[in-house]
N, C-alpha and C positions, 0 to 999 in steps of 0.2 A: 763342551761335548756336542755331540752332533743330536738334535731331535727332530720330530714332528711336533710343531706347534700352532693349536687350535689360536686363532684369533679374534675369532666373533659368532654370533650365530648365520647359518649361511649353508651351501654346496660344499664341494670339495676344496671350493678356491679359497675356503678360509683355513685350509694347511698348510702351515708354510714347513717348508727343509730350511732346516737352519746347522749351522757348522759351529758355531760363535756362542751356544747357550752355557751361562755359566758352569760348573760344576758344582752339585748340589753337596751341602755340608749339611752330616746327621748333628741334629741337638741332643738334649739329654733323652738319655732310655733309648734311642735311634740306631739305626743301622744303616749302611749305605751297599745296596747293592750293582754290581756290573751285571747287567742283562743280559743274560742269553737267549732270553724270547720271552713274547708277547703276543695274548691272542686278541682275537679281535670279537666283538661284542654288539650286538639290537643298542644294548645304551651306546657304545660310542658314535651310533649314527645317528640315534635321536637326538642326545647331546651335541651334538653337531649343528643339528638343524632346531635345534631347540624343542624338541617336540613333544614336550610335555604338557605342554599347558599349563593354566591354572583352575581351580573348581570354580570360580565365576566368570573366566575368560578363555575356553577350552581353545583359541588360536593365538594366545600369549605366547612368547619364546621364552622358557624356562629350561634350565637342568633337572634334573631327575627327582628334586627337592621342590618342583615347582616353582622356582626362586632364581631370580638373576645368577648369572654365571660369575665369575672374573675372570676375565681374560689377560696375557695370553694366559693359556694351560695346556699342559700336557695330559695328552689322554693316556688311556693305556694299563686298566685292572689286573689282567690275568699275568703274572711275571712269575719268569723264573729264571735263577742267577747264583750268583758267588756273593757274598758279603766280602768288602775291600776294603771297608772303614766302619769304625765306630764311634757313636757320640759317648760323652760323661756317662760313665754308670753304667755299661754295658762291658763284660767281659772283651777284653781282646782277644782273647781264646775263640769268638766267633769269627774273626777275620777267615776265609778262606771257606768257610761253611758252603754246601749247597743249599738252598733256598727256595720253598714255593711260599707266594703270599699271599696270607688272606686279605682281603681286597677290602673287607669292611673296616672303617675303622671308628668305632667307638669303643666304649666301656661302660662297663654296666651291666644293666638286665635286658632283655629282649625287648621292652617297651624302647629303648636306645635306636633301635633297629632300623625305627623307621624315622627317624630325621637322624641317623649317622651320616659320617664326613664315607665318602668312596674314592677309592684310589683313581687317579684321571679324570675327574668331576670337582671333587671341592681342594683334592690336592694332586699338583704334577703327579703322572703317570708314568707307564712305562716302555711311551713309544721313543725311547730315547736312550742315549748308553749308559745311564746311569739316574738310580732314582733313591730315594732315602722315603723307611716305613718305620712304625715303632717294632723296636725289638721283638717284641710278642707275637708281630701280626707274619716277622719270618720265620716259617717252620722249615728245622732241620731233615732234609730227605733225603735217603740213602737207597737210591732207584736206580733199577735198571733201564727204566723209559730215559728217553733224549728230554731233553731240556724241552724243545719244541710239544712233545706229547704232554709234559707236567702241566706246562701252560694253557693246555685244552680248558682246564678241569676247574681254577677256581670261580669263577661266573656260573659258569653255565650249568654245572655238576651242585654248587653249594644252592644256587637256585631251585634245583631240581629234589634235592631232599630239602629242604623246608618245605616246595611244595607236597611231598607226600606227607610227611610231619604236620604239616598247617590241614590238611585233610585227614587225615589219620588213615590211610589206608595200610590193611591188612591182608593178610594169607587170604586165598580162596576169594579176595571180590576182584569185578571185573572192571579194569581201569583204562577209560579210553585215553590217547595221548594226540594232541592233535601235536602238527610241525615237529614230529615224530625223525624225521630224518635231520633236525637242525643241532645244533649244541645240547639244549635245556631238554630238547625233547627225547634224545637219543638217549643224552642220561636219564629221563624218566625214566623211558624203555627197561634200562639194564637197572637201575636201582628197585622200579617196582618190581620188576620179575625177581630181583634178591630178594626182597616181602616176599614170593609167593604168590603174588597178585599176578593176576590172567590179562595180560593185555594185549587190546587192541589199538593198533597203530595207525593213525590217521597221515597219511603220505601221500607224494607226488609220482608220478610214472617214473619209473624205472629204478624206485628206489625200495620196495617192494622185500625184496628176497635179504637186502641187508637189514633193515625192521626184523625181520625173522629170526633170521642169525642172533641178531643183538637178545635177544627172548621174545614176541612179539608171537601171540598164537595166534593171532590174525591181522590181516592189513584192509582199511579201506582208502580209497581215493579220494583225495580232496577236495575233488570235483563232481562228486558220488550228486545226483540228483535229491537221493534219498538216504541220506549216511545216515540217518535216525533206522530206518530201517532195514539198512546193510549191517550193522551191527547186532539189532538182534537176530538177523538172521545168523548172522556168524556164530556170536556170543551169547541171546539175550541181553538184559535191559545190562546197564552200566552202576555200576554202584556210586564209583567216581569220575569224572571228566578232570582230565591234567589239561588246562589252557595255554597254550602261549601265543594265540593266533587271532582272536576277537572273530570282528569284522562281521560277515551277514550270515557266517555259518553255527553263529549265537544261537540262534532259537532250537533248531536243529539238535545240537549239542544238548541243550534242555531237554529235548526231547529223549536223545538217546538216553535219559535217567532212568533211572527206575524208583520206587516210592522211598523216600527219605534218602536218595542221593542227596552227593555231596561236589559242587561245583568251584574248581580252583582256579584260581585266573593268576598270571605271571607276565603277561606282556600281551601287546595287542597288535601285532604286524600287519595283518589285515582290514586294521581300522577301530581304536579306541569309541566311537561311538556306536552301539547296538542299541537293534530294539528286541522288545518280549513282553510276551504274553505272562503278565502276575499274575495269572489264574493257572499256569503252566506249575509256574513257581509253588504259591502256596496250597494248591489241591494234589499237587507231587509231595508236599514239605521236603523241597533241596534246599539246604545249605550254599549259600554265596560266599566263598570264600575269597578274599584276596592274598596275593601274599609275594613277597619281593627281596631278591640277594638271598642272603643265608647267615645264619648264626656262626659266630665262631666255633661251638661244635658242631653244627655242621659240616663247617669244614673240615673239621678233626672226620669226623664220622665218614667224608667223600677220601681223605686220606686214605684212611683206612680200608676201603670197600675196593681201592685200588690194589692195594698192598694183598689183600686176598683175592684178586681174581676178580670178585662180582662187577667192577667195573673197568671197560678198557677202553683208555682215551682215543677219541677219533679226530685222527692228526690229516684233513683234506687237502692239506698245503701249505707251502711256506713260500715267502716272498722277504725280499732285502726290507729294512726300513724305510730307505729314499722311495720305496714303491708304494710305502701306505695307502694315496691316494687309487691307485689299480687294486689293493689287496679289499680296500671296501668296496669299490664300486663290482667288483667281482663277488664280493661278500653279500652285496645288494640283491643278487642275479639268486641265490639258492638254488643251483644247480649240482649242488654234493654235499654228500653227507659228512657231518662231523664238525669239523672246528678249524680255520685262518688264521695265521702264524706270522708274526714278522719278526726276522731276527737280526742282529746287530752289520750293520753293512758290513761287506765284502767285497769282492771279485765276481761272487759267485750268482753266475744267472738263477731264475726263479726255478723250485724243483719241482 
């Protein structure tokens, strides 16, 4: 089969196009899906470059486990596809199924969560024509969305309810989102405003009026001098801060709390090392939350939230497979909203 395959940690030059990759066979309880699309993802670039760290060597090149990789591997979490084969112990009545997958994959209770195996990290992914997951992790979907749109949704949307679940935000409090126009953050937007919850959208120039659209009762600029105090002027204080953005606009963020807020963190694009004032922290009493991927009902729960309306995938574009290497480095740029799509090569130029 034809893939993208990661070879070490590194730029772009460690993807190779390969034409010649075996064809993967499901084992027991397994399925093997044909892809019809693949989104692209913050982990697959860190993962790339290694860039996780570890807690005693924060410039180690680790995977997302903080742990050596094995290479090659294929990347590629967000898939969605047909079932074409089946391992032992799986009906063949799945053959021909449409398919989205959840990307995590262990078993278990949610303590599992956090050193689970993930699709494209500790097992081939789905930047490739063909990928095999356990049985359970493909769910049967019967949608009007393109194959391309299904794939927006399991990263970024399953991240995006854990984080409001791992915070427990409700009706009536006011939820800043930073990187509000990116994947995780977009689904913030549209899941917490399903809560009820009043958000404000932390964005870039010109991205403004679609924050809105999406439920967003107000927008600030991620450049704001004073976003602590653009918000309350907007909104008042913040009850919770949704993070996916780190970097020096930390403190600030603390600041927009208000007393016994709740602070979630989900990724750090802007820069995994912050500093803060503990006296911000503990005379506010906020809550530091962390929290990363999503449960398997989660992802039932983003299914679902699609299938009603509350949320609607944001499909920014698509590109062939052979173009991975331009679909990140475009992916890099965060110049549109929504979610990066590569789908099974073609003929067909990028749309």
């Amino acid at each position: 089969m034809r893939a993208y395959v990661l070879t070490g940690f590194g730029g772009p030059e460690k993807l190779e196009y390969r034409r010649d990759v075996p064809d993967p066979l499901p084992g027991p309880g397994e399925v093997r899906i044909r892809v019809a699309a693949a989104a692209l993802n913050n982990t697959d670039i860190w993962t790339r470059e290694g860039a996780y760290g570890a807690e005693t060597d924060g410039q180690a090149r680790t995977g997302w486990r903080r742990e050596p990789l094995r290479f090659p591997r294929i990347q590629g979490a967000d898939v969605a596809g047909r079932v074409d084969r089946v391992g032992p112990g799986v009906a063949q009545s799945r053959i021909g199924q449409r398919v989205l997958v959840d990307p995590m994959l262990y078993s278990g209770g949610e303590r599992e969560l956090v050193t689970t195996d993930y699709l494209g990290s500790e097992r081939d992914g789905g930047f490739a024509e063909l990928v095999t997951v356990p049985g359970d992790n493909a769910h049967p979907v019967d949608s009007r969305l393109t194959d391309a749109e299904l794939a927006t949704l399991p990263t970024a949307a399953t991240t995006a309810q854990r984080m409001l679940n791992r915070a427990d935000v409700g009706a009536d409090e006011t939820l800043l989102v930073t990187g509000a126009s990116g994947g995780v953050g977009s689904a913030l937007v549209q899941l917490g405003t399903a809560r009820g919850a009043r958000v404000v959208a932390v964005v870039g120039a010109g991205k403004e009026e679609r924050a809105r659209e999406l439920g967003a009762v107000a927008t600030v600029s991620r450049t704001s001098p004073d976003l602590a105090g653009e918000v309350a002027r907007l909104a008042g204080q913040a009850d919770v801060v949704a993070d996916v953005v780190g970097g020096p606009s930390f403190p600030a963020l603390l600041s927009a709390l208000g007393p016994l807020g709740r602070y979630v963190v989900a990724g750090a694009m802007a820069g995994p090392i912050v500093e803060a004032d503990l006296r911000t922290i503990y005379l506010k009493q906020i809550q530091l939350i962390g929290s990363s991927f999503g449960t398997h009902q989660d992802f039932v729960d983003v299914v679902r939230a699609v299938d009603s309306g509350a949320v609607t995938p944001l499909l920014a574009g698509t590109y062939p497979l052979r173009d991975l290497p331009r679909a990140q480095a475009d992916f890099a740029r965060k110049d549109f909203v929504g979610k990066l799509v590569v789908l099974p090569d073609t003929s067909e130029e990028v749309r």
